[in-house]
MDAnalysis code that builds the backbone (N, CA, C; Angstrom):
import MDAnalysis as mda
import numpy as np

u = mda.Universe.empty(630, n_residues=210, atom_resindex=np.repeat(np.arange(210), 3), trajectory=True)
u.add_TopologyAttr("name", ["N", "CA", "C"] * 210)
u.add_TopologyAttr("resid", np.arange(1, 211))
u.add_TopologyAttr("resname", ["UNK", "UNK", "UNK", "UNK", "UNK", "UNK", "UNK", "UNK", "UNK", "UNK", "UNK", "UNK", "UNK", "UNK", "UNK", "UNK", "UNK", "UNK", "UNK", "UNK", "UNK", "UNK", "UNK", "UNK", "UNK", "UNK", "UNK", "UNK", "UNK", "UNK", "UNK", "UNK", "UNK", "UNK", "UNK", "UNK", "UNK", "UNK", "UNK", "UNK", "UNK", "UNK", "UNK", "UNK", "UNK", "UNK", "UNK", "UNK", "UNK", "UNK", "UNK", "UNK", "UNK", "UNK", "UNK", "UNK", "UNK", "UNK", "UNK", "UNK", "UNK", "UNK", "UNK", "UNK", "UNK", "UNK", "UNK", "UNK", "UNK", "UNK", "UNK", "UNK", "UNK", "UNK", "UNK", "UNK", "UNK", "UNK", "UNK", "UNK", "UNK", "UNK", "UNK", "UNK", "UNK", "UNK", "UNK", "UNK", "UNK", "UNK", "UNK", "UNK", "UNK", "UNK", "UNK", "UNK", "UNK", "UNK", "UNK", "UNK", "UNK", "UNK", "UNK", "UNK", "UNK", "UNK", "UNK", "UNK", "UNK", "UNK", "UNK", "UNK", "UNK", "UNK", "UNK", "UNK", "UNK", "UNK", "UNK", "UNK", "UNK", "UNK", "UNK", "UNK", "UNK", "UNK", "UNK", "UNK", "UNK", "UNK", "UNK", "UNK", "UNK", "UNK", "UNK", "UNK", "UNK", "UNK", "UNK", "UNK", "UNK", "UNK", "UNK", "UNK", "UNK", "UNK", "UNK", "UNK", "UNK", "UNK", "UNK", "UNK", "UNK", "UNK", "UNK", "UNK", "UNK", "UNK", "UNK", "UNK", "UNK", "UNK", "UNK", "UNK", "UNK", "UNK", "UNK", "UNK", "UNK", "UNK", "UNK", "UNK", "UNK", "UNK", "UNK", "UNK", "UNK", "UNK", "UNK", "UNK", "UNK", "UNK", "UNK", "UNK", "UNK", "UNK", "UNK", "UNK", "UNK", "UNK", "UNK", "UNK", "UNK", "UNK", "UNK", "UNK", "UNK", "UNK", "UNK", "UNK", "UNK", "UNK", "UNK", "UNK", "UNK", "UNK", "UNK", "UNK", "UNK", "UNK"])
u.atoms.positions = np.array([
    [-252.341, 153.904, 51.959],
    [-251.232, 153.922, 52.924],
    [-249.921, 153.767, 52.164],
    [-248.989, 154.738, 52.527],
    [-247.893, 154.684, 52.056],
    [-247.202, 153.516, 52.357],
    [-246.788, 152.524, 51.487],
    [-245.974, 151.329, 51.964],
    [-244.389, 151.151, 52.318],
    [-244.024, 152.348, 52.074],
    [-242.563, 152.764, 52.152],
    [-242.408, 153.344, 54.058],
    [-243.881, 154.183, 54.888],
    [-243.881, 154.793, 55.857],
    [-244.234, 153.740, 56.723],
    [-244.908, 152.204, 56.543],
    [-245.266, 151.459, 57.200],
    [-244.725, 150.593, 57.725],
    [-244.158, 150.919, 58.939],
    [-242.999, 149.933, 59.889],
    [-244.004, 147.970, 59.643],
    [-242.601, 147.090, 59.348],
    [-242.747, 145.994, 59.401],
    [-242.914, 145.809, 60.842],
    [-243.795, 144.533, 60.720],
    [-244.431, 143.828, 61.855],
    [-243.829, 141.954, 61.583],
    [-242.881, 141.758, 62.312],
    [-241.831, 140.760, 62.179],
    [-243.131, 139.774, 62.727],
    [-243.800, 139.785, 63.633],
    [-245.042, 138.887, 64.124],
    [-246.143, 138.978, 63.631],
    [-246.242, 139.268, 62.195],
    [-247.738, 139.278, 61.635],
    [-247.567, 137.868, 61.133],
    [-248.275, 137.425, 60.465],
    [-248.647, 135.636, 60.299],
    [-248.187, 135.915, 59.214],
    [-247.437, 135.063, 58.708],
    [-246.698, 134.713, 57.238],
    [-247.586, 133.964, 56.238],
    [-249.157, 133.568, 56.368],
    [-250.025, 133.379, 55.238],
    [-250.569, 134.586, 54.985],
    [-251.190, 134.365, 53.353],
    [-252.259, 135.116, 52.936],
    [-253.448, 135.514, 53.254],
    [-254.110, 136.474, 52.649],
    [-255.693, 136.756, 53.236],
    [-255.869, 135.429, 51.860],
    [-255.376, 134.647, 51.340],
    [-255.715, 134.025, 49.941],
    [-255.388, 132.534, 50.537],
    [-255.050, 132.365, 51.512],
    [-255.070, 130.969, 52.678],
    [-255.808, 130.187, 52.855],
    [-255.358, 129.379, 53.030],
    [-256.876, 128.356, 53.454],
    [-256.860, 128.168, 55.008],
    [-258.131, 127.694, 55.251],
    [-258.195, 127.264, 56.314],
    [-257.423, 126.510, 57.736],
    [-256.916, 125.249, 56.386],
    [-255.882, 124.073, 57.147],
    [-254.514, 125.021, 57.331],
    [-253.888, 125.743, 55.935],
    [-252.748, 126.880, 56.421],
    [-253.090, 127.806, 57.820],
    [-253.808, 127.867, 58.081],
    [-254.293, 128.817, 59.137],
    [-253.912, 128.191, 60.470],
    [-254.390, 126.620, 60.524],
    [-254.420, 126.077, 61.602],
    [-253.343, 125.873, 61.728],
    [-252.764, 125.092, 60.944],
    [-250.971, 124.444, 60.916],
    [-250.361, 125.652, 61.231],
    [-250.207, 127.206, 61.171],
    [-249.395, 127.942, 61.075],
    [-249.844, 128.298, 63.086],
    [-250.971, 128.261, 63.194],
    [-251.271, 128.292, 64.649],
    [-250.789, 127.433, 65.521],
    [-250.909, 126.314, 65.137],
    [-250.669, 125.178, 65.743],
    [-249.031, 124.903, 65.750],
    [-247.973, 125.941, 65.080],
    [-246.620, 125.695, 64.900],
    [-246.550, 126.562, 65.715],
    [-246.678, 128.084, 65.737],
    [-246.562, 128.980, 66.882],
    [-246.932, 128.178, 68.379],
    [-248.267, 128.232, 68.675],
    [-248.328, 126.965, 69.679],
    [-247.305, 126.267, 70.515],
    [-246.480, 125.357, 69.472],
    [-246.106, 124.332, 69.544],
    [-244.645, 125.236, 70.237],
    [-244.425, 126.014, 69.293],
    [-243.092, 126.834, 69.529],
    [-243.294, 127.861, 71.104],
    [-244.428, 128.200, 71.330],
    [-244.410, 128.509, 72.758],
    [-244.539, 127.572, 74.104],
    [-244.851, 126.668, 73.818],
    [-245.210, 125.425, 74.642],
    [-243.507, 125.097, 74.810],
    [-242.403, 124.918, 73.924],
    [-240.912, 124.542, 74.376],
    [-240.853, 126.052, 74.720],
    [-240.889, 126.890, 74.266],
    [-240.631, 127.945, 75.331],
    [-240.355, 127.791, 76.767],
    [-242.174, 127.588, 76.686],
    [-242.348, 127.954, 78.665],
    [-241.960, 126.639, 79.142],
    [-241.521, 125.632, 78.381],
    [-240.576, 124.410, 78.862],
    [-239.064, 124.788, 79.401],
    [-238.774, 125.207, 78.660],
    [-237.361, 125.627, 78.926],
    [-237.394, 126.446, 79.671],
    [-238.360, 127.314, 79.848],
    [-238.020, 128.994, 81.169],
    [-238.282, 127.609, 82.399],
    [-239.381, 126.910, 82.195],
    [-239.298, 126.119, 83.610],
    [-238.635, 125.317, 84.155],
    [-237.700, 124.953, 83.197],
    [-236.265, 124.292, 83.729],
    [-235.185, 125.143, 83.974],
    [-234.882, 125.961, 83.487],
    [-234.486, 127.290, 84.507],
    [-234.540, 127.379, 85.459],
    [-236.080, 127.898, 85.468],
    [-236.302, 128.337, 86.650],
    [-236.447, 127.345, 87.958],
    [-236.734, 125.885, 87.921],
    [-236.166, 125.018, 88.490],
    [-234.688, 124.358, 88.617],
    [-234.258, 124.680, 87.803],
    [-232.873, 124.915, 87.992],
    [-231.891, 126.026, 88.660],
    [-232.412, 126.928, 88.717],
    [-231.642, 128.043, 89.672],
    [-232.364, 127.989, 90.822],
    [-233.652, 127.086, 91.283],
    [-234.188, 127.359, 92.626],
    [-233.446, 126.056, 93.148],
    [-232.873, 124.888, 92.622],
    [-232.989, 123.842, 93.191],
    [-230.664, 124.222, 93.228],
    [-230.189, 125.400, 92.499],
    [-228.598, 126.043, 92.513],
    [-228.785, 127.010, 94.005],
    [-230.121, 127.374, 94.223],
    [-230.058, 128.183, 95.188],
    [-230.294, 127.550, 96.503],
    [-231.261, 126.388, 96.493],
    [-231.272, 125.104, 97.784],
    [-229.905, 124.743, 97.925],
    [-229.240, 124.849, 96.891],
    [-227.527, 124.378, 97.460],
    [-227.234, 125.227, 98.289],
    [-226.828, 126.422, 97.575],
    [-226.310, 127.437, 98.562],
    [-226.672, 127.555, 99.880],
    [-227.812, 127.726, 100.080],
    [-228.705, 127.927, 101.341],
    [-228.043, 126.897, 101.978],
    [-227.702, 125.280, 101.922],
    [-227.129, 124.756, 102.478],
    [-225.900, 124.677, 103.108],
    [-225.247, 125.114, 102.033],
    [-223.327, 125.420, 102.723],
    [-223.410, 126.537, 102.914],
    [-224.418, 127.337, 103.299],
    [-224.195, 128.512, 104.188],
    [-224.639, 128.135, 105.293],
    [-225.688, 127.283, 105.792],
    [-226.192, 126.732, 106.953],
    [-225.198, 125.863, 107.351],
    [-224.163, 124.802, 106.889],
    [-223.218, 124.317, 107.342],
    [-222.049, 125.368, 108.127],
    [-221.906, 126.322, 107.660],
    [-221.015, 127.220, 107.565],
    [-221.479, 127.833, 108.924],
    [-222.831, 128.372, 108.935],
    [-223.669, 128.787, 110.213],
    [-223.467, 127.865, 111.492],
    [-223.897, 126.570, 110.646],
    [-223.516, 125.669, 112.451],
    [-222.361, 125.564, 112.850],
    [-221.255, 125.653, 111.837],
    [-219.379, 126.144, 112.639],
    [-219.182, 126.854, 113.201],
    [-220.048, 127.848, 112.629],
    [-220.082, 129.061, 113.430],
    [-220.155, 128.564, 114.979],
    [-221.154, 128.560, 115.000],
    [-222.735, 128.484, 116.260],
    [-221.458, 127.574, 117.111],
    [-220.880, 126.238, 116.382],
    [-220.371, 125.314, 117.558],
    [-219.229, 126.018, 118.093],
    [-218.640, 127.000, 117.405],
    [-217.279, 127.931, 117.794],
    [-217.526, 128.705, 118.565],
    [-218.055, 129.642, 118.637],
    [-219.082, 131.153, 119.508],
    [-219.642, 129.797, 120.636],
    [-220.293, 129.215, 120.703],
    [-220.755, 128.386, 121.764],
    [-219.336, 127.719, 122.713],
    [-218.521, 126.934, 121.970],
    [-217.368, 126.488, 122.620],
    [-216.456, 127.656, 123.017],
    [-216.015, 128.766, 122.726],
    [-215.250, 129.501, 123.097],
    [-216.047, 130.583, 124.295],
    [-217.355, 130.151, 124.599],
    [-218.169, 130.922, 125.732],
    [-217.608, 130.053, 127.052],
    [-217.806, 128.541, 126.478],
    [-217.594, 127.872, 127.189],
    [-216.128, 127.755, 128.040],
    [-215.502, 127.789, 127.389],
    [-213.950, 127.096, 127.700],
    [-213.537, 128.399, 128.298],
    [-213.697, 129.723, 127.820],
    [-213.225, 131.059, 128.408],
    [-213.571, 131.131, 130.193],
    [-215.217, 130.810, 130.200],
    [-215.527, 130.760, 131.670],
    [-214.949, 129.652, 132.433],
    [-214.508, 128.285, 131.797],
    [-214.346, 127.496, 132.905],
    [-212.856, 127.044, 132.813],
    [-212.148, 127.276, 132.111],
    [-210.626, 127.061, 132.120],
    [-210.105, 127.753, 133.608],
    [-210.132, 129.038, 133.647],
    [-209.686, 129.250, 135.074],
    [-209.542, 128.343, 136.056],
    [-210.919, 127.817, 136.303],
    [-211.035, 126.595, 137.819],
    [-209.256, 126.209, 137.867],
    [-209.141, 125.396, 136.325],
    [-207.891, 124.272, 136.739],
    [-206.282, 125.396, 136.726],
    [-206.796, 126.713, 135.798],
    [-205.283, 127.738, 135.799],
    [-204.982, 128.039, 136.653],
    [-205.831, 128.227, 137.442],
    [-206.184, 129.352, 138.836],
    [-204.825, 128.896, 139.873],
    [-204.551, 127.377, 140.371],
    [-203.622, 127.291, 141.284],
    [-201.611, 127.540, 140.500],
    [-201.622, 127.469, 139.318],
    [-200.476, 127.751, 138.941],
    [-200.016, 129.237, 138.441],
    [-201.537, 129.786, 138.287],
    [-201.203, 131.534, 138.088],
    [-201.325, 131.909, 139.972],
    [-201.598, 131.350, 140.617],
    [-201.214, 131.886, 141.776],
    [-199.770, 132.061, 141.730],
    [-199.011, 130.758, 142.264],
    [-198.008, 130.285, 142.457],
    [-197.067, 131.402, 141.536],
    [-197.712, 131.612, 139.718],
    [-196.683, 132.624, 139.601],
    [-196.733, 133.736, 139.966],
    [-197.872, 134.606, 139.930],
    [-197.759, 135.893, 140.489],
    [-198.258, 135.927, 142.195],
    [-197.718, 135.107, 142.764],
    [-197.903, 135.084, 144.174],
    [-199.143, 136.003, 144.566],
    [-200.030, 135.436, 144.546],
    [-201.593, 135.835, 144.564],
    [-202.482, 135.578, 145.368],
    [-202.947, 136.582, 146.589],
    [-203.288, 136.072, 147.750],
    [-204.969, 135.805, 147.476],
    [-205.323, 135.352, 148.650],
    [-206.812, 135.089, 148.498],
    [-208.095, 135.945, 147.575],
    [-207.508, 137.359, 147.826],
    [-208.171, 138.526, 147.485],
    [-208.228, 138.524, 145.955],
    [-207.175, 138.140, 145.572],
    [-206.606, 138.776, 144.137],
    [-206.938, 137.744, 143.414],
    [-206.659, 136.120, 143.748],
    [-207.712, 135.148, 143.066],
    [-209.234, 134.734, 143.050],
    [-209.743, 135.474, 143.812],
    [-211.301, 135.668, 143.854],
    [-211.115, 136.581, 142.608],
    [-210.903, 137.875, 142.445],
    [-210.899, 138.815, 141.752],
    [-210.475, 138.611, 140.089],
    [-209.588, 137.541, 140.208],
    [-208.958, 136.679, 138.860],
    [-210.035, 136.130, 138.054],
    [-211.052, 135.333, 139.233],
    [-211.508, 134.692, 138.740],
    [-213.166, 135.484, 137.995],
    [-213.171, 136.170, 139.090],
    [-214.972, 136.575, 139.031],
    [-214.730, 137.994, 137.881],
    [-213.442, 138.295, 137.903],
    [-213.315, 139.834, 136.398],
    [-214.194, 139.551, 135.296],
    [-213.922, 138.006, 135.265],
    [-214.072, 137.934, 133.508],
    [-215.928, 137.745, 133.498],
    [-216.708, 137.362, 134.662],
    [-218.247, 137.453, 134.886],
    [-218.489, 138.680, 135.453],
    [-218.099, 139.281, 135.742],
    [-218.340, 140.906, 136.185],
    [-218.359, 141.245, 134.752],
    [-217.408, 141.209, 134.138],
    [-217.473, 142.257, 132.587],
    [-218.418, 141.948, 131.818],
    [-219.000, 140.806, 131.880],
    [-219.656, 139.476, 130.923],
    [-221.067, 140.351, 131.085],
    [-221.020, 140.593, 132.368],
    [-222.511, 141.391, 133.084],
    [-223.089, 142.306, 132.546],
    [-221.556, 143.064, 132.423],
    [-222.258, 144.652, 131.970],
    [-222.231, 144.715, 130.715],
    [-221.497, 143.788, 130.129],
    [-221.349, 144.089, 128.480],
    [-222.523, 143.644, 127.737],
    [-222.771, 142.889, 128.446],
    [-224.719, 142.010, 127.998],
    [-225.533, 142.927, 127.959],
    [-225.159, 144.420, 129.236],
    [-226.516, 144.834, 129.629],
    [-226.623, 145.708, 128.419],
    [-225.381, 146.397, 127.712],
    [-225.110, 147.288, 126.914],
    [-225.365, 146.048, 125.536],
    [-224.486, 145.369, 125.419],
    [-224.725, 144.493, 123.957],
    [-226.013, 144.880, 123.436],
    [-227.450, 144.954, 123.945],
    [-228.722, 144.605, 123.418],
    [-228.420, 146.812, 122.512],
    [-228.338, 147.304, 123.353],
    [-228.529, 148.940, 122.144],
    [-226.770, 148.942, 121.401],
    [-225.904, 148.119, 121.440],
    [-225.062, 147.745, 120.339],
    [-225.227, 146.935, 119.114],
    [-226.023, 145.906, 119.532],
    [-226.831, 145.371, 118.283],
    [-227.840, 146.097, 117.739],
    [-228.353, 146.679, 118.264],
    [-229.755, 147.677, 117.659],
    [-228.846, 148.694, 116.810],
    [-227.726, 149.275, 117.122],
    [-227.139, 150.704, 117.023],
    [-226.482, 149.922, 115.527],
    [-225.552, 149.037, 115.831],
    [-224.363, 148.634, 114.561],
    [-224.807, 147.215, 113.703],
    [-225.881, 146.253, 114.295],
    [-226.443, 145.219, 114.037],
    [-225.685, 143.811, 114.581],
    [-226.464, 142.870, 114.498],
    [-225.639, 141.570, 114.638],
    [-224.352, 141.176, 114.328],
    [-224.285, 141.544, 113.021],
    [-223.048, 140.770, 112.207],
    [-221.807, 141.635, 112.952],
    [-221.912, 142.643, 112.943],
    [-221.021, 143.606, 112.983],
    [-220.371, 143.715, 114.665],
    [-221.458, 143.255, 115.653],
    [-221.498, 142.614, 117.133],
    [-220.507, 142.036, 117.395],
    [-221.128, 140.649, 116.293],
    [-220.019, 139.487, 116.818],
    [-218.407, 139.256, 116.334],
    [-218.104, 140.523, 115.064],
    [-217.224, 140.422, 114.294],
    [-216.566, 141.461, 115.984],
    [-216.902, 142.457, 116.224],
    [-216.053, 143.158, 117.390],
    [-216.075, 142.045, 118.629],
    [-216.901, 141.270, 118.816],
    [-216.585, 140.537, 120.158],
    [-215.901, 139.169, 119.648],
    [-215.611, 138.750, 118.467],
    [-214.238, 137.880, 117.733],
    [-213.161, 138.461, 118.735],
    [-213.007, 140.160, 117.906],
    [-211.931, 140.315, 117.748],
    [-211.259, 141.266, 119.720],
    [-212.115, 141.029, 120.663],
    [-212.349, 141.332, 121.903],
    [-211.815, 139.989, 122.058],
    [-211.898, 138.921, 121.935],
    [-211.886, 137.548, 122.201],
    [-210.295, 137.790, 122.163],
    [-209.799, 137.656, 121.033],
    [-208.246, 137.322, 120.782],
    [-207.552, 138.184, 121.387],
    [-207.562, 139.771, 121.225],
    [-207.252, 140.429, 122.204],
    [-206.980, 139.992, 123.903],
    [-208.244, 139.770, 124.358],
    [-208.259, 139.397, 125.811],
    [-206.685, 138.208, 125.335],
    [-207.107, 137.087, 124.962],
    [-206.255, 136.142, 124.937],
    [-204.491, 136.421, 124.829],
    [-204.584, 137.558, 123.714],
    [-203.400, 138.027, 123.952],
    [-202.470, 138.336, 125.202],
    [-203.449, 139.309, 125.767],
    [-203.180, 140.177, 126.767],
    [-202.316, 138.628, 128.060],
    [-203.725, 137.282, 128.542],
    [-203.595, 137.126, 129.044],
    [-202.280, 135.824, 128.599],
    [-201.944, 135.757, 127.666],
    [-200.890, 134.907, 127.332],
    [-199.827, 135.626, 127.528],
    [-199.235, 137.304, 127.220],
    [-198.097, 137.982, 127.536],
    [-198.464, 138.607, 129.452],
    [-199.215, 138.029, 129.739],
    [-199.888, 138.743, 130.950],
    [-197.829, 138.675, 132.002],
    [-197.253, 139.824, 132.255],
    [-196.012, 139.219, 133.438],
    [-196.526, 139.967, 134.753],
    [-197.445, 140.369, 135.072],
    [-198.079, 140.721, 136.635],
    [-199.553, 140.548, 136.804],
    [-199.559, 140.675, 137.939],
    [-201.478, 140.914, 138.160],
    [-202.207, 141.421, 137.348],
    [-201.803, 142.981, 137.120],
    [-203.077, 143.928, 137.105],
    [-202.978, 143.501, 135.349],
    [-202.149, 143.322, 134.299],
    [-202.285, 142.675, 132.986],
    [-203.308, 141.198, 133.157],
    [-202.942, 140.278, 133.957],
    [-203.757, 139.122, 133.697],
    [-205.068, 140.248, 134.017],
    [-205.325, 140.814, 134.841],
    [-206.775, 141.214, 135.094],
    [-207.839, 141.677, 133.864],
    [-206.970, 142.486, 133.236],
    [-207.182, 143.361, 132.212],
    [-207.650, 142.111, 131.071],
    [-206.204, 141.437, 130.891],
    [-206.710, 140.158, 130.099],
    [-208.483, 139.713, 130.191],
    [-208.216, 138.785, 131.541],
    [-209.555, 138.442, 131.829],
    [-211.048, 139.389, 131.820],
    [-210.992, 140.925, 132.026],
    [-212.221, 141.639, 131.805],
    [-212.045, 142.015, 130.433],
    [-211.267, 141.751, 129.308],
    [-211.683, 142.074, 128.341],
    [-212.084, 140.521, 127.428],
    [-211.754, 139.368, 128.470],
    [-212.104, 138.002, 127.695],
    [-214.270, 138.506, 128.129],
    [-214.202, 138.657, 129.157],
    [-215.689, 138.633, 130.114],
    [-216.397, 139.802, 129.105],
    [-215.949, 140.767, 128.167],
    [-216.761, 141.875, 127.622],
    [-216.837, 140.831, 126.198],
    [-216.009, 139.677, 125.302],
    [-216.398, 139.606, 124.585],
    [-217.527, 138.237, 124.864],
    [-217.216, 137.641, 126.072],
    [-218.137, 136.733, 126.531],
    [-219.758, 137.219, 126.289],
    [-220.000, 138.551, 126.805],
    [-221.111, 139.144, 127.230],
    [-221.688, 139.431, 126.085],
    [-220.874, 139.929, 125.081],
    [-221.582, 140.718, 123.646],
    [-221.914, 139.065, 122.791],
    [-221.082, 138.047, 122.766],
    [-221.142, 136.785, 122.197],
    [-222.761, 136.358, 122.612],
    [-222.630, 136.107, 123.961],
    [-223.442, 135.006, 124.442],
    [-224.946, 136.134, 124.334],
    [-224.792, 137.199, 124.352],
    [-226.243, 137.828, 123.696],
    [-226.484, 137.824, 121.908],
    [-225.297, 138.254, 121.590],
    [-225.547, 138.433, 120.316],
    [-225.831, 136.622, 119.306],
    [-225.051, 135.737, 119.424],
    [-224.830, 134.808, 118.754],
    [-226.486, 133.966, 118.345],
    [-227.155, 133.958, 119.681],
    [-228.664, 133.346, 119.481],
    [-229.338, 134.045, 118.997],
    [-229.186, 135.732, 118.991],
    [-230.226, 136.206, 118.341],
    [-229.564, 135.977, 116.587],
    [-228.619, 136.165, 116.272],
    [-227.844, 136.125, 114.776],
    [-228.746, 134.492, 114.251],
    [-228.020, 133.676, 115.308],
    [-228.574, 132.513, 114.609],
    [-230.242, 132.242, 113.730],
    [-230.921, 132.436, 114.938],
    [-231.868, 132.551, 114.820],
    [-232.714, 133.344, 113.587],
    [-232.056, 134.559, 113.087],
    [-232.356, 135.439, 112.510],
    [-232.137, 134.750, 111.006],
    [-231.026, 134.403, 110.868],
    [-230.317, 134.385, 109.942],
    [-230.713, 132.942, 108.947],
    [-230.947, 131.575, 110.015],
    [-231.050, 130.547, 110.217],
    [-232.255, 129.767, 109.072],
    [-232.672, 129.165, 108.532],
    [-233.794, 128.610, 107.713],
    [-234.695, 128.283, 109.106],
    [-236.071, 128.711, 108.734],
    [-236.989, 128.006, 109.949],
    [-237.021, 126.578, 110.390],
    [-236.395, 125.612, 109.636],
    [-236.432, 124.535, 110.313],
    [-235.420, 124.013, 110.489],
    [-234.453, 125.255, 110.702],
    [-233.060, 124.703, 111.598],
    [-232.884, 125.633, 112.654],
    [-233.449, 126.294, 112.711],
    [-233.398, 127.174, 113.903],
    [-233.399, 126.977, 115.262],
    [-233.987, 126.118, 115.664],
    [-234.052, 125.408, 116.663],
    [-232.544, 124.556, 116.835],
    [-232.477, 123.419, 115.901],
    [-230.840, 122.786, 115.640],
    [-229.852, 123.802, 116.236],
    [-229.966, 124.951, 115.537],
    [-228.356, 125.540, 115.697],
    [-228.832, 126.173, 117.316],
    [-229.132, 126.767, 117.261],
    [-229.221, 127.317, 119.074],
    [-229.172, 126.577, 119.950],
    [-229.444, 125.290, 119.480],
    [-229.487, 124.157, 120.050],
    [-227.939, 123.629, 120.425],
    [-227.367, 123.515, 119.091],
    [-226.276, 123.153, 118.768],
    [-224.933, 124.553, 119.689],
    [-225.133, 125.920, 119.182],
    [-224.890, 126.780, 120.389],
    [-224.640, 126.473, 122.055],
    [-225.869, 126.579, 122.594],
    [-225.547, 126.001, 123.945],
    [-225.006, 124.571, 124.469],
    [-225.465, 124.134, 123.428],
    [-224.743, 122.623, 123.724],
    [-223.271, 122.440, 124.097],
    [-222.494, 123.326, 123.135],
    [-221.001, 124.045, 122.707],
    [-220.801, 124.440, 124.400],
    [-221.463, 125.221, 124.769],
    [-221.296, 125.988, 125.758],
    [-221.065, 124.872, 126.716],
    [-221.888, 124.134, 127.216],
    [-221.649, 123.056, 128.231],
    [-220.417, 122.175, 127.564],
    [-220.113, 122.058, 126.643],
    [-218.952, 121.035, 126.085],
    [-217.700, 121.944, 126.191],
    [-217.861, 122.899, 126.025],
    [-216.534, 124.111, 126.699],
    [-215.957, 124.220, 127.606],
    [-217.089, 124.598, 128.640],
    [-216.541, 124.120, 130.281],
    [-216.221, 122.736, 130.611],
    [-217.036, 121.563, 129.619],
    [-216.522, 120.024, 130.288],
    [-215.022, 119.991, 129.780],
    [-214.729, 120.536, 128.575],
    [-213.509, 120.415, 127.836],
    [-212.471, 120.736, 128.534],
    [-212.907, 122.532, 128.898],
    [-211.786, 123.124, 129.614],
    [-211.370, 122.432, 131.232],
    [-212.648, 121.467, 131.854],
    [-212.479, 121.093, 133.085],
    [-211.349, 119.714, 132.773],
    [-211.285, 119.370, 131.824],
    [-210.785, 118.372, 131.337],
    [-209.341, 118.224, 131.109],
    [-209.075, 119.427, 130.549],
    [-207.611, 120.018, 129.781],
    [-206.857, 120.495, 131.139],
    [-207.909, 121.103, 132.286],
    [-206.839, 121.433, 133.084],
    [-206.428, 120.483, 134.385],
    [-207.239, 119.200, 133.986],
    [-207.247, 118.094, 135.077],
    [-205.980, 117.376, 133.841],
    [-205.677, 117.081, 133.374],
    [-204.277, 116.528, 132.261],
    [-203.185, 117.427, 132.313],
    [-203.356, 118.632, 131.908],
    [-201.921, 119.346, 131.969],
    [-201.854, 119.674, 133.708],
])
């Protein structure tokens, strides 16, 4: 064999065929030794980026239940603030019986139909993308009904608060849920509706003070 054509082998054993025995072992027993801190060190690694990634998972689940208590409280407070607005938006836009029934029930009429549609809007564009358009349905409505100077604007206001109500209050439990670690899943949906009843007590609250 040509010794000039014969690619080196960087992992052939560095004793002789002229070796002894004990060289044999010691040179085994150093390799050994040298793979054993090896797979020491890959396993602190690798316990180390699983126990960098249990973090994360956490302040994203914190982050999730702000969520959950926000989308839950703003379901809330949207439907039941009216009760206490209701007698001073009369008074300004002189608003007969007809037109404050209608004030009030817009924003659950829209809530209705937007639910019925929400379920092939989440299928069509997905969750995330749901609740990012019924955010931004939210502030809108709010707009509308804060510059609202006649009826048919507050109305408009209120059925476009009731369309992001509808896409929210479908979309938000299924997101949670989805998204959620299995043994918080329960917590946050939990934590969700809870929001919801603390919305309406809030808003019944705010408009019994001002």
């Amino acid at each position: 064999r040509n010794p000039e054509k014969t690619p080196l082998n960087h992992n052939m054993p560095r004793y002789s065929p002229a070796s002894t025995d004990s060289e044999r072992d010691n040179y085994v027993k150093e390799h050994r030794d040298e793979n054993s801190g090896l797979r020491d060190r890959m396993s602190l690694l690798t316990e180390e980026s699983a126990n960098e990634r249990v973090k994360v998972v956490k302040r994203r689940m914190k982050v999730l239940t702000a969520l959950a208590a926000i989308g839950g409280f703003l379901f809330g407070y949207d439907t039941g603030v009216i009760s206490g607005a209701m007698p001073p938006l009369a008074r300004a836009f002189n608003l007969d019986t007809g037109q404050k029934g209608f004030v009030v029930s817009s924003t659950v009429l829209s809530a209705f139909f937007s639910s019925i549609v929400g379920g092939t809007v989440n299928e069509k564009y997905g969750r995330k993308k749901t609740i990012i358009v019924a955010s931004f349905v939210f502030t809108v409505g709010g707009i509308l009904m804060g510059i609202a100077f006649n009826y048919s604007i507050l109305v408009i206001g209120r059925l476009t608060i009731g369309v992001g109500i509808g896409l929210s209050s479908l979309t938000s439990p299924m997101y949670i849920a989805e998204v959620a670690a299995p043994a918080m899943r329960g917590t946050l949906v939990t934590i969700n509706l809870f929001m919801v009843c603390f919305g309406q007590f809030f808003a019944g609250m705010l408009d019994g003070i001002l």
